[in-house]
C-alpha positions as a Markdown table, in Angstrom:
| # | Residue | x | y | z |
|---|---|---|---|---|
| 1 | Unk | -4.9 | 3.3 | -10.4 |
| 2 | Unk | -3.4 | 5.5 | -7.7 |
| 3 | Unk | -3.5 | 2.5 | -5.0 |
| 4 | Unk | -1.6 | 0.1 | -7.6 |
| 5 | Unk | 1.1 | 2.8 | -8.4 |
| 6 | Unk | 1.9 | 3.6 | -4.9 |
| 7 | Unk | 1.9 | -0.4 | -3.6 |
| 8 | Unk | 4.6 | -0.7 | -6.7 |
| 9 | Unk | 6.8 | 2.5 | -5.7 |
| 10 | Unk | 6.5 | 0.7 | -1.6 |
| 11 | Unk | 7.5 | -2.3 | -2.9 |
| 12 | Unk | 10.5 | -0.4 | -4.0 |
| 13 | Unk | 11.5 | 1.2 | -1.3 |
| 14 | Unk | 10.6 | -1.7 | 0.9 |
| 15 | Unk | 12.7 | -4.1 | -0.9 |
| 16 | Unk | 16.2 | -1.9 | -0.1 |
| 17 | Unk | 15.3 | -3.7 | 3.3 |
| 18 | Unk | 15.9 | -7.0 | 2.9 |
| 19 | Unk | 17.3 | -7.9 | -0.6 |
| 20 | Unk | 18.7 | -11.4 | 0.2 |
| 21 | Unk | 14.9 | -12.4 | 1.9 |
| 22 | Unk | 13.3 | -10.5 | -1.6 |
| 23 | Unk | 15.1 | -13.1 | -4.0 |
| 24 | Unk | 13.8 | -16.0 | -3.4 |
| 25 | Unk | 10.1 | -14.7 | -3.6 |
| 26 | Unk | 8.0 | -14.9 | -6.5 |
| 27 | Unk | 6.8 | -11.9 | -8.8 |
| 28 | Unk | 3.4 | -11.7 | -7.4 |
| 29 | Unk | 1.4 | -11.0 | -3.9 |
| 30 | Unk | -1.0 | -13.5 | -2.6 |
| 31 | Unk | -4.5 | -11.7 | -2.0 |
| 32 | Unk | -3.5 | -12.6 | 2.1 |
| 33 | Unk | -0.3 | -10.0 | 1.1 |
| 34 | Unk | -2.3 | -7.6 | -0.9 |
| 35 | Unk | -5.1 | -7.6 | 1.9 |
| 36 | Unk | -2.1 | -7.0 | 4.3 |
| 37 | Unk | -0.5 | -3.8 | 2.0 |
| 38 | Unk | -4.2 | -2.7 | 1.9 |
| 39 | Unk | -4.4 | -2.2 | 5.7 |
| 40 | Unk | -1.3 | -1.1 | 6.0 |
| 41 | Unk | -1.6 | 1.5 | 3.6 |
| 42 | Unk | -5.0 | 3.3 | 4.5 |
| 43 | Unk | -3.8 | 5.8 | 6.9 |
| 44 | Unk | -1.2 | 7.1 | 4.2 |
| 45 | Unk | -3.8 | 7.4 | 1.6 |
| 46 | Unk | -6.1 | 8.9 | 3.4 |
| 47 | Unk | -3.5 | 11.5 | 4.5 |
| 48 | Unk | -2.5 | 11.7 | 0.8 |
| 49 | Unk | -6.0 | 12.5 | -0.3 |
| 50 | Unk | -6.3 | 15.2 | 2.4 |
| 51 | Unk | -2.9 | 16.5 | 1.1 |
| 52 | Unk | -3.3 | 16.6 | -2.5 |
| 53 | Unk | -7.6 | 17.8 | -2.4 |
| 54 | Unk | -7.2 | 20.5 | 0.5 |
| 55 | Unk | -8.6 | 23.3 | -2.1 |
| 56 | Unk | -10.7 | 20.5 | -3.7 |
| 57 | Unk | -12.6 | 18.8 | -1.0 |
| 58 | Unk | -15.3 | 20.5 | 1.5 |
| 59 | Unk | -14.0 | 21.8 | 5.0 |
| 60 | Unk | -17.6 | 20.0 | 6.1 |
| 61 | Unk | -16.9 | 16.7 | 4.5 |
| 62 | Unk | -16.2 | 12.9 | 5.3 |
| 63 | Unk | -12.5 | 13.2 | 5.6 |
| 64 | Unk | -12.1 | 16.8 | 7.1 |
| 65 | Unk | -15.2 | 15.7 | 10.2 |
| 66 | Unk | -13.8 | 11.4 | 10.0 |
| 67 | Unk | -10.7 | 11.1 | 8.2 |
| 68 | Unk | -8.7 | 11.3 | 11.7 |
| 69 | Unk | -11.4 | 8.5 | 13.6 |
| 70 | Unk | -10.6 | 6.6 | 9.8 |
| 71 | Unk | -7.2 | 6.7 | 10.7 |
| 72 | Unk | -7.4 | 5.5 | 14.1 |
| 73 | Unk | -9.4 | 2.3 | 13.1 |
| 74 | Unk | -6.5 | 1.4 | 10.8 |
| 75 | Unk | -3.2 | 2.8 | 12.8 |
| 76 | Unk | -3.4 | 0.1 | 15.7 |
| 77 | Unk | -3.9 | -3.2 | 13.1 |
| 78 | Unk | -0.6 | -1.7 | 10.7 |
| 79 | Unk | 1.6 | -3.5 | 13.0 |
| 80 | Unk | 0.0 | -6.7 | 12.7 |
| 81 | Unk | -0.8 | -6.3 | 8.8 |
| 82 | Unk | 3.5 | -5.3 | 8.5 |
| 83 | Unk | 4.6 | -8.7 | 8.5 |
| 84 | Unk | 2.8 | -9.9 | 5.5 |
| 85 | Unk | 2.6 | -6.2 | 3.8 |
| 86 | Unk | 6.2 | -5.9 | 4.1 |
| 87 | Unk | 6.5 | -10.0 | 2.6 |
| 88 | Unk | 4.4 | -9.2 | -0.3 |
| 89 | Unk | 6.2 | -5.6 | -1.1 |
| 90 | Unk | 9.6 | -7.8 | -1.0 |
| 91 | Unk | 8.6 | -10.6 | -3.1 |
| 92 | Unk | 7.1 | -7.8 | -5.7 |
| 93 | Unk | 10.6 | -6.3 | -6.0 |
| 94 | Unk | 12.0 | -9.2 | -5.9 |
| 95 | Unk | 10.6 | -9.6 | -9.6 |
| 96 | Unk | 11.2 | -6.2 | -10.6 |
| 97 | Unk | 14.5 | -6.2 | -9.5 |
| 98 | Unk | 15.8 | -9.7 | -10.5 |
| 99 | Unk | 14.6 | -8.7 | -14.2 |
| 100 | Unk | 16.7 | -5.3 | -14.4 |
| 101 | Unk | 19.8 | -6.9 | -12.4 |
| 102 | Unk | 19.6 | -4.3 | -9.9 |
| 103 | Unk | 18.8 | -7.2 | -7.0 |
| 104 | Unk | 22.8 | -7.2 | -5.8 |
| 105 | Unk | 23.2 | -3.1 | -5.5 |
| 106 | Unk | 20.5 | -2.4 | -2.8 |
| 107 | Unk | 22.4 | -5.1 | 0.3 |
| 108 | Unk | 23.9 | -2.6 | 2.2 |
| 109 | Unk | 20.4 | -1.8 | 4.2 |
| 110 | Unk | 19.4 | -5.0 | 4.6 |
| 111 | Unk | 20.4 | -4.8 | 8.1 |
| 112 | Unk | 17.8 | -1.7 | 9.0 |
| 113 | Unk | 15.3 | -2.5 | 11.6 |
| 114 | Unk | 11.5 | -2.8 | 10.8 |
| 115 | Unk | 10.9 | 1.0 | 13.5 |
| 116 | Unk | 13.3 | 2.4 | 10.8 |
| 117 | Unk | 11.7 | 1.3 | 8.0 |
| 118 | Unk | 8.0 | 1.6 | 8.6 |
| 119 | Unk | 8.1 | 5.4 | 8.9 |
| 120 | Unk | 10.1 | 5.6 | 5.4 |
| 121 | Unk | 7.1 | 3.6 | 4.4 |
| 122 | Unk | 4.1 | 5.3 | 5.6 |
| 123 | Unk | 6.0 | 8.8 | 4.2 |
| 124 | Unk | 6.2 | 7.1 | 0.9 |
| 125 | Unk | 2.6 | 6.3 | 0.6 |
| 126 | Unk | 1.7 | 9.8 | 1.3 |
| 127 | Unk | 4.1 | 11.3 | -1.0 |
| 128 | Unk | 3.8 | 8.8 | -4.0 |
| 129 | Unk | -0.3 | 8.6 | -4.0 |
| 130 | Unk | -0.4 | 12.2 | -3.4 |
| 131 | Unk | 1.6 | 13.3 | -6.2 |
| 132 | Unk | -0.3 | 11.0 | -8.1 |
| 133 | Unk | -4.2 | 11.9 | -7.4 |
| 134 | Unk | -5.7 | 13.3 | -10.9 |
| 135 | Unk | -7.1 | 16.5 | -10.9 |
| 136 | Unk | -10.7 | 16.3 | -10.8 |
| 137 | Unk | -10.6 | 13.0 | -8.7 |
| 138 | Unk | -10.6 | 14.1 | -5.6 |
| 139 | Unk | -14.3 | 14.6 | -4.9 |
| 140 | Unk | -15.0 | 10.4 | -5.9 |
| 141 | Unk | -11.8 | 9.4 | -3.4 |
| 142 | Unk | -13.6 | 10.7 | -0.8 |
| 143 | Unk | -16.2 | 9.1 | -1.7 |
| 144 | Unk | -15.2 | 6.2 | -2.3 |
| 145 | Unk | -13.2 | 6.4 | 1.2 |
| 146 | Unk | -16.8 | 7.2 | 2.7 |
| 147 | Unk | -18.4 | 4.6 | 1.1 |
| 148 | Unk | -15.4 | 2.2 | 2.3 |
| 149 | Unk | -14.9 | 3.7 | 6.3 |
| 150 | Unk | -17.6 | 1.8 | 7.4 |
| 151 | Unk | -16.3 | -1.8 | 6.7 |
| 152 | Unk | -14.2 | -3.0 | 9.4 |
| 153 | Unk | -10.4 | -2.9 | 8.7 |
| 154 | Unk | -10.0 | -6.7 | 8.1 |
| 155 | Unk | -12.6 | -6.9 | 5.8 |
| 156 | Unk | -12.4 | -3.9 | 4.1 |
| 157 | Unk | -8.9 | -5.1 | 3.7 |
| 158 | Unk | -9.7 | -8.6 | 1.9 |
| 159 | Unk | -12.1 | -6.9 | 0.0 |
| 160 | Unk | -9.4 | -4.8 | -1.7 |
| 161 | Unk | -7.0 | -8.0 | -1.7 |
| 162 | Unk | -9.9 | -9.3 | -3.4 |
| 163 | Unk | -10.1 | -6.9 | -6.1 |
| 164 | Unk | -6.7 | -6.3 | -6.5 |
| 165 | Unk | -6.7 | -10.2 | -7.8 |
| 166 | Unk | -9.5 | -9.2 | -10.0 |
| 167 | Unk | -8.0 | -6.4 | -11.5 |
| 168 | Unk | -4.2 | -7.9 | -11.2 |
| 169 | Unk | -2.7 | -4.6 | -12.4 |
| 170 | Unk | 0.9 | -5.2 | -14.0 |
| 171 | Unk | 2.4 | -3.3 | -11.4 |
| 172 | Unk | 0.7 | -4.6 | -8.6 |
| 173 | Unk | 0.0 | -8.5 | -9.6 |
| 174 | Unk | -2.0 | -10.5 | -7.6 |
| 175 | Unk | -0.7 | -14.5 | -7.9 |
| 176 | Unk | -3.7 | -16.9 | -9.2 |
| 177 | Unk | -5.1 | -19.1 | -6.1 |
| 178 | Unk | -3.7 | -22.7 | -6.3 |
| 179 | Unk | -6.4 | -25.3 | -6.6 |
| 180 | Unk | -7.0 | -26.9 | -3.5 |
């Protein structure tokens, strides 16, 4: 799935931030973390679709007459979703790169302010789910981004923390709820 792919390839470049934070979190995202990455990612993906369909998707549909007021419902609640986004992309490299060893070799931009980072970010989203959008696919993304648009951001966003703990891709996994 082009969402799980893209949160995984974040997580990479997201951990190069804070290494020394990123070891002592677990493998997984909360669904609080994957709700977070959700909002956080939404303006990117939708940017990536529009990228990667231009010849595929109608000049009279959802994202060419909404994508931009899309965008604008999600842009002002990114910096309040970063905190947690940016936690959960951590911890999931944390995993990946305590496993290959390769935890110790990415310190040297631990010291790089979030304004410096974000941007690297949202370009990464764009780039990664872009390049990774099936041919063929690009007609049911927009729907599904239709279908999804009206949801506010929040929920829209634990909905998709929600699945993502459903599906608990292995390159995106979603830690099991402790019971209360």
């Amino acid at each position: 799935m082009i969402f799980h792919r893209t949160l995984a390839t974040l997580a990479a470049a997201t951990l190069a931030v804070q290494p020394a934070a990123a070891s002592a979190q677990q493998a997984c995202v909360t669904e609080e973390q994957a709700s977070a990455i959700a909002i956080y990612s939404v303006p990117g993906l939708v940017q990536a679709v529009r990228l990667r369909c231009a010849d595929e998707l109608s000049s009279s549909g959802y994202l060419a007459r909404r994508g931009d007021a899309l965008i604008g419902r999600y842009a002002p609640i990114q910096t309040r979703a970063w905190p947690a986004a940016k936690s959960g992309l951590l911890g999931l490299l944390a995993g990946k790169a305590g496993a290959s060893g390769g935890l110790e070799s990415l310190g040297s931009v631990a010291t790089l302010p979030d304004n410096a980072i974000r941007p690297l970010v949202g370009a990464l989203i764009v780039q990664e789910a872009a390049a990774r959008i099936a041919n063929g696919n690009c007609t049911r993304l927009e729907r599904v981004i239709e279908f999804v648009a009206p949801i506010e951001p929040e929920m829209a966003g634990g909905l998709l923390g929600a699945i993502a703990g459903l599906v608990n891709h292995r390159d995106f996994p979603v830690c099991r709820p402790r019971p209360s």
